[in-house]
C-alpha positions in Angstrom: -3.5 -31.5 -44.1 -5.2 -28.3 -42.6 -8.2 -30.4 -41.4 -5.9 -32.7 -39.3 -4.6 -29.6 -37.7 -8.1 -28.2 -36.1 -7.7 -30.4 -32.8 -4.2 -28.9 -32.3 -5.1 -25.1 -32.7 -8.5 -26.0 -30.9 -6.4 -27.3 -27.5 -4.0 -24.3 -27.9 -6.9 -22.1 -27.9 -8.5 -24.0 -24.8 -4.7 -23.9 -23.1 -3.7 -20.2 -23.6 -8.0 -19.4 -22.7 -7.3 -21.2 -19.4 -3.9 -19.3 -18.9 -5.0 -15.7 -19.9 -7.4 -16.1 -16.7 -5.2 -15.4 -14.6 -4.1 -12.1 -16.3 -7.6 -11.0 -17.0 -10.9 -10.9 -14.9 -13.5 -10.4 -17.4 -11.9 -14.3 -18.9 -12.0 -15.0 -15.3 -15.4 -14.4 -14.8 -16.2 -16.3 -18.0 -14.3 -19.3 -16.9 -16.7 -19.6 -14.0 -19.8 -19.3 -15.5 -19.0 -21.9 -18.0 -17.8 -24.4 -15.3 -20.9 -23.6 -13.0 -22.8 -24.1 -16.4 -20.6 -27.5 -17.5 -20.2 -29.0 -13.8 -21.9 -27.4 -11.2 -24.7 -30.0 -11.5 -22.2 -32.3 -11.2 -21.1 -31.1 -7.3 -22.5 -33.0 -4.4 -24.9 -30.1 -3.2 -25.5 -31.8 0.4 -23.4 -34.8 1.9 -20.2 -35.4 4.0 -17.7 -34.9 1.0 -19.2 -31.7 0.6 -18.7 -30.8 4.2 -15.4 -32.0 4.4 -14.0 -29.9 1.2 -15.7 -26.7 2.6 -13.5 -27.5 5.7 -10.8 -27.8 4.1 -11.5 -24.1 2.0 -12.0 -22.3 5.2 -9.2 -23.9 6.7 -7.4 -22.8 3.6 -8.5 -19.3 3.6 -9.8 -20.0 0.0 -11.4 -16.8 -1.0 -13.9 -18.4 -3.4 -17.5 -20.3 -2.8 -17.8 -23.7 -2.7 -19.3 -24.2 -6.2 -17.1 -21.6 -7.9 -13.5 -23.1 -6.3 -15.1 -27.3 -7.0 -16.3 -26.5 -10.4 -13.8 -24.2 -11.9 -11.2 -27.0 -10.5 -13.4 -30.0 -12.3 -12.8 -27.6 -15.3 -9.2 -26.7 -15.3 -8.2 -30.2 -14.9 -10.3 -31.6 -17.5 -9.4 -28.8 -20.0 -5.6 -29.3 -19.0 -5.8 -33.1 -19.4 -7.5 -33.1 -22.9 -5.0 -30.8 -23.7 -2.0 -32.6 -22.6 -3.0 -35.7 -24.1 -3.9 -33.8 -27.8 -0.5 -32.5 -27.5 0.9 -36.0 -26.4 -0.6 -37.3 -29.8 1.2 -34.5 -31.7 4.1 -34.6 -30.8 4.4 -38.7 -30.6 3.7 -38.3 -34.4 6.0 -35.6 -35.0 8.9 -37.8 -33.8 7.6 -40.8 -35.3 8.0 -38.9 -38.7 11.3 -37.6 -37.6 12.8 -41.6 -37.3 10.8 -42.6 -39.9 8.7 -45.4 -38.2 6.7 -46.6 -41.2 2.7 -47.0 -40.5 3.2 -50.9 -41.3 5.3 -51.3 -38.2 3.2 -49.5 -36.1 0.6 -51.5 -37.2 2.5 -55.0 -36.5 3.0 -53.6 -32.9 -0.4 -52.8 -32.3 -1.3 -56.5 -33.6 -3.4 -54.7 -36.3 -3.8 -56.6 -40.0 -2.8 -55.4 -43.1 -6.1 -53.8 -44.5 -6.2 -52.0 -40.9 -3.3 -49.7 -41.9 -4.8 -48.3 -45.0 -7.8 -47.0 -42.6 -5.4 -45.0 -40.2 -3.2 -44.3 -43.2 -3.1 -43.1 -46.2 0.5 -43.6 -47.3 3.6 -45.3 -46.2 4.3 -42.4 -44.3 2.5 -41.6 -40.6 2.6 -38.0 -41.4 -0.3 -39.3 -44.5 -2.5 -40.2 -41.3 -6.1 -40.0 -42.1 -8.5 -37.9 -40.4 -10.2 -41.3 -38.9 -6.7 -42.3 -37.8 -6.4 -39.1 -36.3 -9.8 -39.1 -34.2 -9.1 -42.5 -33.2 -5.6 -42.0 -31.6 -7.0 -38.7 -30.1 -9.9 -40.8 -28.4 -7.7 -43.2 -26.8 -5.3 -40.9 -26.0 -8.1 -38.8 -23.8 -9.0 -42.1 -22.3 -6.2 -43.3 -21.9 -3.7 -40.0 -20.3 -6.4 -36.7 -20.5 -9.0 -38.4 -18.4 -6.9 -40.1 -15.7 -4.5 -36.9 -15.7 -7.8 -34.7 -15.0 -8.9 -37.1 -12.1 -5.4 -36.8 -10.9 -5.3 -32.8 -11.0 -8.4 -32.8 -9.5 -7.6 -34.7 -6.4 -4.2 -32.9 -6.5 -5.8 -29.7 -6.2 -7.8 -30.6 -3.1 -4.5 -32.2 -1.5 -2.6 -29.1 -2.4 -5.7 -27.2 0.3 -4.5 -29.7 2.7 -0.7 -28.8 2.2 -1.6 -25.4 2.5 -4.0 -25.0 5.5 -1.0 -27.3 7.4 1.1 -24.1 6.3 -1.1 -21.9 7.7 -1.7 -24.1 11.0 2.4 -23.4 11.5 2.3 -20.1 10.7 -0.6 -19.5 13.3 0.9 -21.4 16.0 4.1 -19.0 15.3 2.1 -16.1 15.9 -0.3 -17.0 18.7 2.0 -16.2 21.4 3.0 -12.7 20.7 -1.2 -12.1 19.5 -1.9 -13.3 22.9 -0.1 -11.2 24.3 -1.6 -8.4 22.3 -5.0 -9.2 23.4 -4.1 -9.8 27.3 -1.8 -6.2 27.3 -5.0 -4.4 25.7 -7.6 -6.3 27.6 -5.5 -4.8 30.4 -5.5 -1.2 29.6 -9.6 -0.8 29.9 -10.6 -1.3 26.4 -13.5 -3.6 25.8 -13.1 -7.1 24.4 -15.0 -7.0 21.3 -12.9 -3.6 20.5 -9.8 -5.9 21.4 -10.3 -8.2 18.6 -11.7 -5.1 16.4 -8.1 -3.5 16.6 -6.0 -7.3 16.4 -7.7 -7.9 13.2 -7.0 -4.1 12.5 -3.4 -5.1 12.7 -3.7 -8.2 11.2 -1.1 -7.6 9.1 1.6 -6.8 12.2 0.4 -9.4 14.0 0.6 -12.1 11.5 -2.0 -15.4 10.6 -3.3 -15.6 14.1 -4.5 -12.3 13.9 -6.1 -13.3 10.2 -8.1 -16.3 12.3 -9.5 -13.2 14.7 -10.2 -11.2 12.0 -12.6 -13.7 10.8 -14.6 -13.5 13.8 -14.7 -10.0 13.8 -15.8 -9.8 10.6 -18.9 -12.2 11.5 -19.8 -9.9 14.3 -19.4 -7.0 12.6 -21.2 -7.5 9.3 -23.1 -10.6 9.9 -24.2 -9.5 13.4 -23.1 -13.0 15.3 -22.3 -12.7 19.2 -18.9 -12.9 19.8 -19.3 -16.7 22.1 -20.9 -17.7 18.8 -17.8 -16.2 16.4 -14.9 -17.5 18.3 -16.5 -20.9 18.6 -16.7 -20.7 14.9 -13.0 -19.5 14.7 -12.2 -22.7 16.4 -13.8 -24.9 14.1 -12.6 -23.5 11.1 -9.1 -22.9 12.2 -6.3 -25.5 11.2 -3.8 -25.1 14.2 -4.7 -27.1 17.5 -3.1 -24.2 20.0 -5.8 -21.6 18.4 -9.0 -24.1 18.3 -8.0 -25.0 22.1 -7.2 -21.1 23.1 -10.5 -20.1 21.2 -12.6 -22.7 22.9 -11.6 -21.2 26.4 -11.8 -17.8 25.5 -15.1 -18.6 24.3 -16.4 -20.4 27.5 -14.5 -17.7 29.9 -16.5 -15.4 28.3 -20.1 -17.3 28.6 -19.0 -18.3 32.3 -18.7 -14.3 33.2 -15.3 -15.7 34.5 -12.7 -12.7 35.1 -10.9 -12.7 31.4 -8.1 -10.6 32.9 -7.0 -14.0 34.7 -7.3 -16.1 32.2 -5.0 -13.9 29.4 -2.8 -14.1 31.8 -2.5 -17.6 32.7 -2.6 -18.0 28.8 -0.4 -15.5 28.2 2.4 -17.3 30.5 1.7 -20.8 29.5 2.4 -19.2 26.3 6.1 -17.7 27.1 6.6 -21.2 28.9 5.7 -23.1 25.2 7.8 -20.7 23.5 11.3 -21.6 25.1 10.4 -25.2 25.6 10.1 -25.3 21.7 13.5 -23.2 21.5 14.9 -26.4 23.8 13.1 -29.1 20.8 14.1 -26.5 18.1 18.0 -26.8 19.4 18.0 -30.2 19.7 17.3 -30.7 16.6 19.5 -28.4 14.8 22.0 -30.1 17.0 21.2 -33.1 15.3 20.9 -31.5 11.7 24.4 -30.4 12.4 25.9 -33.7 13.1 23.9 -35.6 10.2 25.4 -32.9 7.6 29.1 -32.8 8.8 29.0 -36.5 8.8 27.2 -37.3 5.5 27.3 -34.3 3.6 30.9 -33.5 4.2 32.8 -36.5 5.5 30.9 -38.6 3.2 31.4 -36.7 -0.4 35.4 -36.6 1.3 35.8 -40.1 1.9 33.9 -40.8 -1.8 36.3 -38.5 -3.7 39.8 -39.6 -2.0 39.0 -43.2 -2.9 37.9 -42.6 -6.4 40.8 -40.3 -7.3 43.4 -43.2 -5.7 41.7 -45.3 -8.2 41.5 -43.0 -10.9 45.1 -42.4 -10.8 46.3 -45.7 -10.1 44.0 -48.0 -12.0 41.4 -46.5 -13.7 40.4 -42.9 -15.0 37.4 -42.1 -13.0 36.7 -38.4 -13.8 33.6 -38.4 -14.7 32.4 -40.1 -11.6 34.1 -37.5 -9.6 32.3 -34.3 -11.8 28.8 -36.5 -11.2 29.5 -36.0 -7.8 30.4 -32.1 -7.7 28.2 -30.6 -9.9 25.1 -32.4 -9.3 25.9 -34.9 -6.1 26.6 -32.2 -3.4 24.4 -29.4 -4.8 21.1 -31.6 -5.2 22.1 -32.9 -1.7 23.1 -29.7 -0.3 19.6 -28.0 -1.6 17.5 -31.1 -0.2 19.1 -30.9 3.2 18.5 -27.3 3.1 14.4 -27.8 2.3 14.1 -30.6 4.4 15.7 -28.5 7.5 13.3 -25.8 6.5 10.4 -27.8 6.6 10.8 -29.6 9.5 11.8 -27.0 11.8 9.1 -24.7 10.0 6.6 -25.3 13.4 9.2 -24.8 15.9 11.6 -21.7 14.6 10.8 -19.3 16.4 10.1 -15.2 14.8 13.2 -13.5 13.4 13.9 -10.1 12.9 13.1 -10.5 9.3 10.0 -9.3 8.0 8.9 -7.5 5.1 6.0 -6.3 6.5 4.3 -2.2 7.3 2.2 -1.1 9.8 1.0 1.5 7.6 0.9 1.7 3.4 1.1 4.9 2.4 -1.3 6.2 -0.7 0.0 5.6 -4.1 -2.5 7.8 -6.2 -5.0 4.5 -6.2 -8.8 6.2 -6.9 -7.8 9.1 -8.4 -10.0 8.3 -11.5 -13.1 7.9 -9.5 -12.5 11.4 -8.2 -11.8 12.2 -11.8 -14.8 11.4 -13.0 -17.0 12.9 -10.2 -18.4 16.3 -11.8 -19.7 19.4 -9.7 -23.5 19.4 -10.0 -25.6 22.5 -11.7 -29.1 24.0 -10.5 -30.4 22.2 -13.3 -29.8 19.0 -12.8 -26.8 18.6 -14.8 -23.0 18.6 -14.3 -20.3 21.7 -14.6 -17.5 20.5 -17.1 -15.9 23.7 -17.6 -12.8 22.3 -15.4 -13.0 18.9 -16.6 -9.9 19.7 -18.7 -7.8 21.7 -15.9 -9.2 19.0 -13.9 -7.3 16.2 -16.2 -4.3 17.5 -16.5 -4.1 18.5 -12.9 -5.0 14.2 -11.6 -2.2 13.8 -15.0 0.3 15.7 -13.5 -0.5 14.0 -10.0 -0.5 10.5 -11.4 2.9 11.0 -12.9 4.5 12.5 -9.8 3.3 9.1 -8.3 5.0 7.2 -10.6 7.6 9.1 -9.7 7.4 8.3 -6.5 9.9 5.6 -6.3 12.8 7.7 -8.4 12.4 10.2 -5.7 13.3 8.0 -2.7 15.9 6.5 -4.3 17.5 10.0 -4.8 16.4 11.0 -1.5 17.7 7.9 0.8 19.7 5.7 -1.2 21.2 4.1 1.7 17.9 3.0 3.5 16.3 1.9 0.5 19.3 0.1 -0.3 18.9 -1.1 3.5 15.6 -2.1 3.2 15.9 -4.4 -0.3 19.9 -5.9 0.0 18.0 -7.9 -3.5 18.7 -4.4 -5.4 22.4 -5.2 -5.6 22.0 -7.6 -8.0 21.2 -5.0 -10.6 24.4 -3.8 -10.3 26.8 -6.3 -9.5 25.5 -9.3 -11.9 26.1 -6.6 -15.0 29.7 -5.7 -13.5 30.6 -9.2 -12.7 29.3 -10.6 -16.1 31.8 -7.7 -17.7 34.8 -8.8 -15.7 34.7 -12.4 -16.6 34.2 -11.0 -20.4 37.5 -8.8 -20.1 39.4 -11.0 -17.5 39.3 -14.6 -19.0 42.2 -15.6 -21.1 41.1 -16.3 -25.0 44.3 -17.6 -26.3 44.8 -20.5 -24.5 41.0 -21.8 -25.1 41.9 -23.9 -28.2 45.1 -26.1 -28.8 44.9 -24.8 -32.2 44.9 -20.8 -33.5 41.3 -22.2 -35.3 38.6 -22.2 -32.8 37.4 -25.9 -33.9 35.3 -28.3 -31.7 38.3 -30.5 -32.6 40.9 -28.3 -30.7 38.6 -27.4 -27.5 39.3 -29.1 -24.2 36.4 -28.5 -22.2 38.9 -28.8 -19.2 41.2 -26.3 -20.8 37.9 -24.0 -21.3 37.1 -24.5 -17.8 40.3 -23.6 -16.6 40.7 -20.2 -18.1 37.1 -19.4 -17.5 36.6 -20.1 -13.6 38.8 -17.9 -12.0 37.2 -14.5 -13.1 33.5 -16.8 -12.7 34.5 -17.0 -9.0 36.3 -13.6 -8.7 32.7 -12.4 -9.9 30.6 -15.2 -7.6 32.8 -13.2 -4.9 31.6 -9.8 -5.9 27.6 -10.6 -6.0 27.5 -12.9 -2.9 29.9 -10.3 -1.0 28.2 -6.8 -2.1 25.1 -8.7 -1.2 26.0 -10.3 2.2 27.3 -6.8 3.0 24.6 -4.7 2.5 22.0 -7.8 4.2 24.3 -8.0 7.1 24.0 -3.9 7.6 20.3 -4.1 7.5 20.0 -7.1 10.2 22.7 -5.0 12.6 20.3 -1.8 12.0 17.1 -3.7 12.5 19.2 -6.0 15.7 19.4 -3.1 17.1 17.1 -1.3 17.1 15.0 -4.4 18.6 17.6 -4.8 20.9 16.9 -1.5 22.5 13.0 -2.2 22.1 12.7 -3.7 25.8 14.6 -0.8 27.5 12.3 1.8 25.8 9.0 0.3 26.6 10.4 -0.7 30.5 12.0 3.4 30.6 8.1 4.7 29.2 6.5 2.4 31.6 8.6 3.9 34.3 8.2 7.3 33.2 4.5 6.6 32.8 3.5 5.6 36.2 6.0 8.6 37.6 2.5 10.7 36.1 4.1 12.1 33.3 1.7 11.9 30.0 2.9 10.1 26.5 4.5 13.1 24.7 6.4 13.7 28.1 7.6 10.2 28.6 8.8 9.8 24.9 10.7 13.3 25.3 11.9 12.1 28.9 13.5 8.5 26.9 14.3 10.1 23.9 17.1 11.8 25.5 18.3 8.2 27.3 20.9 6.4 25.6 18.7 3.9 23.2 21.8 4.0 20.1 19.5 3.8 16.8 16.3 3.3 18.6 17.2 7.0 20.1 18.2 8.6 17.2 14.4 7.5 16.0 12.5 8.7 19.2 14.0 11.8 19.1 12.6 12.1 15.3 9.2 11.1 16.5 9.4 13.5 19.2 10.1 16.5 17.0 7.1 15.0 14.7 4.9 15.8 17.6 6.7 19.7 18.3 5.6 20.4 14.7 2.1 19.1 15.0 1.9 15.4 14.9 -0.4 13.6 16.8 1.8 11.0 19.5 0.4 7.8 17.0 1.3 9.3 13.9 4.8 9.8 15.2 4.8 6.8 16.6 3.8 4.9 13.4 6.7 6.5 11.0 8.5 5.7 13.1 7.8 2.2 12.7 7.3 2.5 9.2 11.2 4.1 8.9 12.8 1.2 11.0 10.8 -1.7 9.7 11.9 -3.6 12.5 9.0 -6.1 13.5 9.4 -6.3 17.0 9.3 -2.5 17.6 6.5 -2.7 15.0 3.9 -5.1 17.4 4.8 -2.7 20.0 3.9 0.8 18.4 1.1 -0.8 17.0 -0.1 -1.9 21.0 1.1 1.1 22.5 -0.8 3.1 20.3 -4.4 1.3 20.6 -3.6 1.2 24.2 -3.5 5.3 23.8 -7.0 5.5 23.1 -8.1 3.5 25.5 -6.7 4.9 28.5 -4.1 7.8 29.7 -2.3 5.2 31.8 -0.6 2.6 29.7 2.1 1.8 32.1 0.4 -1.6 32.5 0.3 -2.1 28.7 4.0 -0.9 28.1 5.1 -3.6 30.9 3.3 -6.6 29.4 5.2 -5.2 26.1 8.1 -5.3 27.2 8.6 -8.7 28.8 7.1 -9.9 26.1 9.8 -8.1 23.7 12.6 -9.2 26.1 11.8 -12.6 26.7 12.4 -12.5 22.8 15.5 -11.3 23.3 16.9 -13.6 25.7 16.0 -16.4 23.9 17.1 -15.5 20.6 20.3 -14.6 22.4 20.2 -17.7 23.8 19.5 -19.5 20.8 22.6 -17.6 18.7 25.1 -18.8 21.7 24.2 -22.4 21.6 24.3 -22.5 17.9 27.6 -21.0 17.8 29.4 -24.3 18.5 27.6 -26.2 15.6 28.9 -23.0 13.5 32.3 -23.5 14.5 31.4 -27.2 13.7 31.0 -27.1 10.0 34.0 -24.5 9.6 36.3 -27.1 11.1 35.1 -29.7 9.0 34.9 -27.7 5.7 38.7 -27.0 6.9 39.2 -30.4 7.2 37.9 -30.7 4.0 40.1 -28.0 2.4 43.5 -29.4 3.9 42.8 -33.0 2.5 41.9 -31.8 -1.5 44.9 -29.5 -0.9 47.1 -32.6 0.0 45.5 -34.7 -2.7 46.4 -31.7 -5.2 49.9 -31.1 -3.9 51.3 -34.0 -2.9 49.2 -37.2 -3.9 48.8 -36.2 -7.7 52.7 -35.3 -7.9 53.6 -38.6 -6.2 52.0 -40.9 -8.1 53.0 -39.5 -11.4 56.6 -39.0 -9.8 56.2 -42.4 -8.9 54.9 -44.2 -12.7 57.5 -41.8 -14.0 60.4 -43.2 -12.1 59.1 -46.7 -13.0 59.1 -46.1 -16.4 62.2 -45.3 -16.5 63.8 -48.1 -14.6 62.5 -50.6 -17.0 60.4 -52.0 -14.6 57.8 -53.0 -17.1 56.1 -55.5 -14.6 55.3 -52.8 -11.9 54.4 -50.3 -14.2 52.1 -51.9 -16.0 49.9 -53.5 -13.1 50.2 -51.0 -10.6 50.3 -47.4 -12.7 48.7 -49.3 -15.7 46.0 -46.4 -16.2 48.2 -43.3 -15.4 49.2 -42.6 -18.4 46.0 -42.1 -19.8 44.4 -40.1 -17.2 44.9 -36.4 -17.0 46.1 -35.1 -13.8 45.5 -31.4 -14.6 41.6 -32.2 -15.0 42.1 -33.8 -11.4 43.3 -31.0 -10.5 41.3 -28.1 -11.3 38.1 -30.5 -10.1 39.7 -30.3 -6.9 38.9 -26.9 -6.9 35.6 -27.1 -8.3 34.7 -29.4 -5.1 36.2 -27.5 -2.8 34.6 -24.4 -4.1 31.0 -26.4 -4.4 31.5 -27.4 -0.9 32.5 -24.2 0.7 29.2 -22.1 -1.2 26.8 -24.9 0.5 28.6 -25.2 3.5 28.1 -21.7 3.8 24.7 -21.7 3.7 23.6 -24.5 5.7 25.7 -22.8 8.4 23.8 -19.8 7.8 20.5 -21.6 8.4 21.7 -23.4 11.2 23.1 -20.8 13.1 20.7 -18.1 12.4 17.8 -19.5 11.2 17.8 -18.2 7.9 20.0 -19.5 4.3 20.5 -15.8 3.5 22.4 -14.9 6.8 24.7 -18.0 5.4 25.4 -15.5 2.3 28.8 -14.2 4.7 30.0 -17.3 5.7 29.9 -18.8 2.0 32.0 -15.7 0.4 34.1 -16.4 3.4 35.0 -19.7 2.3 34.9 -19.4 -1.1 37.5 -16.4 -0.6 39.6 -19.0 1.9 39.0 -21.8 -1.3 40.3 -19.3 -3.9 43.2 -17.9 -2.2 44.4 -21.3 -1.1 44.0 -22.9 -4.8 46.0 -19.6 -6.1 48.9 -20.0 -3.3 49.0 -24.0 -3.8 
């Protein structure tokens, strides 16, 4: 019996030795040498499928060599698909012991003879399978599932580059615009190209994925010591998005030409603005469109379903469970697939939102402390001085723990902004609260029909009853606390990039007026900016006590987090050391920041109507359950009632014949249930319609689930 368990604990050791890699590096680094050891011979080392799957690495940003990513990937998949079909075997026998399929029947299915079974088995039992048995079903079963599910993961693996370089191409496409602009402002401020795409790929991490692409060049230059024509015409090949290859490809051949660059950034840097609103236009359109398909089949359509199964529910037949089919699994599976295929789609053409999580600037967190720890003051003699290794300890102890720290101390020191900047951090607090008020709140005494808590005497209706009112007085607390607390943070941040153009067109002004930096920022700082003032004026006393104008600058960006005013800190202050006169710079900046904002205005106004769109017909929606609930449901059981009673066997029995066995209170509270369904994604398809994001739909789902519940309670 122990013997015919070896293959099992031998694929769980193989599974969990695959998993711990990625929580380990030294089983990392053994996982590739055995797969360069097991496959790497087998990897085409020089032909056109080579060529096209290093393509399609660098187009991933795969971080790995060739023969490391192909033959740790031949190894995974195999390992995963002897393992899968091992455990396939397993547990196939374990449930053919459990309903006691004897080994003769098996054997009779297989078209295998008589003597055949006493070879595989060694009793009437498949559990008494013999260790040849064994081997043989766990050779088939890796030919049969391991090795075709290994080809399969393989393949998949590659596909999944593809999937994700296409991800990257949007992503880049997103970003060129606003990094072209970057490189035409700084280009015009003096500094010299090469140092232009040293100080995008700097802020790489401001300027997004197209800034990732540059950084690649720069890296080749830098460290590799290729000529700049040569690393953008590399950049272009390797890139994934069409608009970078194409922009790359002309920088690259303005540059060999000795054309004037300074022309050409800006030609790009309009056809750029141009591209950005005509894909606002396609990126309307659309939504337009999105609108109208989801009023009409996700709302209309689940209506029109519903009224004409509860008429012949009530009437004819009991069709209940038809009707909970299509609430708790019909409109949210739909709901969540219309949501990811809007996302998706309009993935390439949504334009940047103020959201963004990230920093211009991370701030040290105590990381190499123990190198500096370990370095030792060295004697005349050749040796080290450890006579303060133990202050030394203690002292990079105590300094380790005030870092972890770290965290507990902004909490106490801002709760507001760090509440600001991660709305997520309610949910520690109202999930716990909410959970206790549906424990206190629900009614236990009318759960059973009996004073015995039996399976006999619950009515899952009843239980549902009693138990949704405090679930959706709690759904209110989390999604509004939530909604709340994300809608301060975008009105701060909307703001405060609001404001953005009128500071950088006021220091351009101020600017070519003569005045230097520190006097144009004092000079604006006391201009009426709202939040964006309050935050100059902080910089500008960071440079009374000492602070060099881009430190200021920078915490100050780091404090707001708002990503527009972040792109332009981070230009204004590389244009800073390039020249005294930025003027030029700060102009570019800001048309650049307020052609963002008229067209994100732009885009809020038209969406507005499709907003008002889906309230009406969630309204709509609302009025007709409500009728069904308050006056259909009465009236036909008024109705069957009064026929009853008039003798009227006839009518009653072929027109109400399947009222009396249907429950009209289950009807009922499913009314609610759909509405309720229907308001939350409603909500949030509004959201990402109208703003471009599911989470700005968090306010207009507690908004109708509030509407939902009071109306239910009234009615």
């Amino acid at each position: 019996m122990v013997l015919l368990l070896v293959p099992l604990v031998l694929v769980a050791l193989l599974g969990a030795f695959v998993a711990l890699t990625f929580l380990d590096d030294r089983l990392d680094r053994l996982l590739t040498r055995m797969s360069l050891r097991l496959f790497g011979s087998l990897l085409d080392r020089d032909g056109s499928r080579r060529r096209r799957e290093v393509e399609r690495m660098r187009a991933a940003h795969v971080d790995q060599t060739y023969g490391r990513f192909a033959s740790r990937t031949l190894f995974v998949s195999t390992a995963l698909g002897v393992v899968g079909a091992v455990g396939v075997v397993y547990v196939g026998g374990l449930l053919l012991v459990l309903l006691d399929v004897r080994p003769t029947a098996l054997a009779s299915a297989a078209g295998l003879s008589g003597p055949a079974v006493g070879v595989f088995f060694a009793g009437d039992s498949v559990a008494q399978v013999t260790v040849l048995g064994l081997l043989g079903s766990l050779v088939v079963a890796v030919l049969a599932l391991g090795l075709p599910a290994a080809v399969v993961g393989y393949w998949g693996r590659w596909l999944y580059l593809d999937q994700v370089a296409s991800a990257r191409a949007n992503r880049i496409d997103t970003t060129l615009p606003r990094t072209v602009a970057f490189i035409y402002a700084l280009s015009r401020s003096g500094m010299p190209f090469p140092k232009v795409l040293e100080t995008l790929a700097a802020n790489r991490e401001v300027y997004g994925e197209a800034a990732e692409e540059f950084a690649v060049a720069v890296r080749d230059t830098n460290t590799f010591g290729t000529d700049i024509i040569t690393a953008l015409e590399d950049t272009a090949r390797r890139t994934p998005s069409d608009g970078l290859e194409e922009f790359a490809e002309n920088l690259a051949s303005v540059l060999g030409s000795g054309r004037a660059l300074s022309s050409f950034l800006h030609e790009q840097y309009e056809r750029y603005q141009d591209e950005i609103a005509a894909q606002q236009q396609t990126y309307l359109e659309l939504l337009e469109t999105f609108a109208e398909i989801y009023v009409t089949v996700l709302v209309a359509g689940p209506l029109f379903f519903i009224t004409v199964l509860v008429v012949i529910g009530l009437v004819i037949s009991d069709t209940l469970p038809l009707i909970q089919v299509v609430t708790y699994l019909g409109i949210p599976l739909a709901s969540v697939a219309f949501i990811v295929y809007i996302d998706s789609i309009t993935d390439s053409l949504r334009a940047s939102s103020w959201q963004s999580d990230l920093d211009i600037e991370s701030e040290a967190t105590g990381e190499g402390l123990p190198g500096h720890a370990a370095a030792r003051t060295a004697a005349t003699d050749g040796g080290t001085a450890d006579a303060d290794a133990a202050r030394d300890a203690r002292n990079y102890a105590q300094l380790r723990a005030y870092d972890r720290a770290a965290p507990i101390r902004a909490w106490l020191d801002d709760p507001k902004g760090k509440l600001l900047q991660d709305p997520i951090v309610t949910l520690y607090l109202t999930i716990p609260v909410a959970l206790v008020w549906v424990a206190l709140t629900f009614d236990r005494t009318v759960v059973f029909t009996t004073g015995v808590p039996t399976m006999q005497g619950l009515q899952a209706y009843r239980l549902v009853d009693v138990v949704d009112k405090p679930l959706v007085e709690a759904l209110l607390l989390v999604m509004g606390l939530l909604s709340l607390v994300y809608e301060l943070r975008k009105r701060t941040y909307r703001d405060i990039e609001n404001a953005t153009p009128d500071f950088l067109d006021r220091m351009a002004s101020v600017n070519e007026a003569g005045l230097t930096v520190v006097s144009s920022i004092k000079r604006v700082s006391q201009t009426d900016l709202g939040a964006l003032g309050t935050e100059l004026r902080r910089a500008h006393r960071d440079i009374e006590y000492g602070a060099d104008v881009a430190s200021a600058l920078q915490r100050m960006a780091n404090r707001t987090r708002a990503p527009m005013l972040t792109r332009s800190v981070a230009l204004v202050t590389n244009a800073m050391g390039a020249s005294g006169d930025i003027s030029p710079v700060l102009r570019i900046a800001a048309n650049e920041t307020e052609d963002t904002r008229s067209l994100r205005e732009e885009r809020r106004q038209q969406m507005l109507t499709y907003l008002v769109v889906i309230y009406v017909s969630f309204f709509v929606f609302l009025g007709i359950i409500v009728a069904l609930t308050v006056s259909f449901v009465p009236a036909i059981e008024s109705a069957s009632q009064s026929a009853a009673f008039s003798g009227d066997s006839v009518a009653s029995s072929s027109v109400f014949s399947g009222l009396g066995e249907v429950n009209t209170d289950a009807y009922s509270l499913l009314f609610f249930h759909v509405t309720l369904v229907q308001g939350v994604f409603s909500g949030l398809i509004a959201g990402q319609l109208g703003e471009g994001s599911v989470a700005d739909g968090l306010k207009h789902a507690t908004l109708l689930v509030f509407v939902t519940y009071v109306v239910f309670q009234i009615v």
